[in-house]
N, C-alpha and C positions, 0 to 999 in steps of 0.2 A: 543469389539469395532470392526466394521468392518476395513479393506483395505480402505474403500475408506474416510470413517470420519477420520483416521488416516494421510491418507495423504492429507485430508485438514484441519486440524490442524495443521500437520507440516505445510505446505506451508503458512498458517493466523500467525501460529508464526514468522517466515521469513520476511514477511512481516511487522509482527508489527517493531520485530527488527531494520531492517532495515530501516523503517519512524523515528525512532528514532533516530538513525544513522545519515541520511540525513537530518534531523532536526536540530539535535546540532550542525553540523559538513559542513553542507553543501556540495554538493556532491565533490566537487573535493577533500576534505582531509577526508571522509569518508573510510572506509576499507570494503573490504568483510572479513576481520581476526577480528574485533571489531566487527562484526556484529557474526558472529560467535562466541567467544567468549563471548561476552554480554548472549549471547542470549543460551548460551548451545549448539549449533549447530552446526552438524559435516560439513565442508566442502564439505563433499562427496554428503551429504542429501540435502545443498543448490543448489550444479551444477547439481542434479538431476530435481530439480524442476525450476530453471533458467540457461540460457546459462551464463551469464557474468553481470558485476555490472550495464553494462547500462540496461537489464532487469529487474534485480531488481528496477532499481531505475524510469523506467517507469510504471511499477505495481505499484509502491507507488503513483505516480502520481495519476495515473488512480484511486484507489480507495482513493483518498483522493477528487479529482474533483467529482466521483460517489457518496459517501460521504456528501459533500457538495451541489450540486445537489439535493439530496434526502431527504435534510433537509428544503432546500429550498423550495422544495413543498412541503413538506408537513406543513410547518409552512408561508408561505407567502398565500398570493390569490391575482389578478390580477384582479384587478374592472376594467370592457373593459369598462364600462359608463365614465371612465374619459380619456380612451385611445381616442386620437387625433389623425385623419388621415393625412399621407401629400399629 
């Protein structure tokens, strides 16, 4: 396995982790040590790849909105014949 699939692995594991995290627990009584420990992950390997918990926890954001977004096109369609102008 390459460097670079390696360290986006790690970092898609962190990530799940932490949505999980942020999910159960909501961010304010979430942990970077539960996410870590949940998750197998060394401390050292999370603050390589984020500076601190509010990064993490807008990368969660971010790919949860991206996500959702993407499903949304791909599964809705927008008939403009019933779009109304104001």
């Amino acid at each position: 396995m390459k460097r670079e699939e390696k360290n986006m692995l790690s970092r898609q594991k962190i990530i799940e982790n932490a949505t999980k995290e942020f999910s159960q627990q909501g961010y304010g009584l979430s942990s970077v040590n539960t996410i870590c420990s949940t998750g197998k992950i060394s401390k050292g390997i999370l603050y390589h790849y984020f500076k601190d918990k509010d990064q993490i926890y807008l990368t969660c954001i971010k790919e949860c909105f991206d996500n959702l977004t993407n499903y949304l096109k791909e599964n809705t369609s927008l008939d403009t014949n019933n779009v109304k102008e104001c």
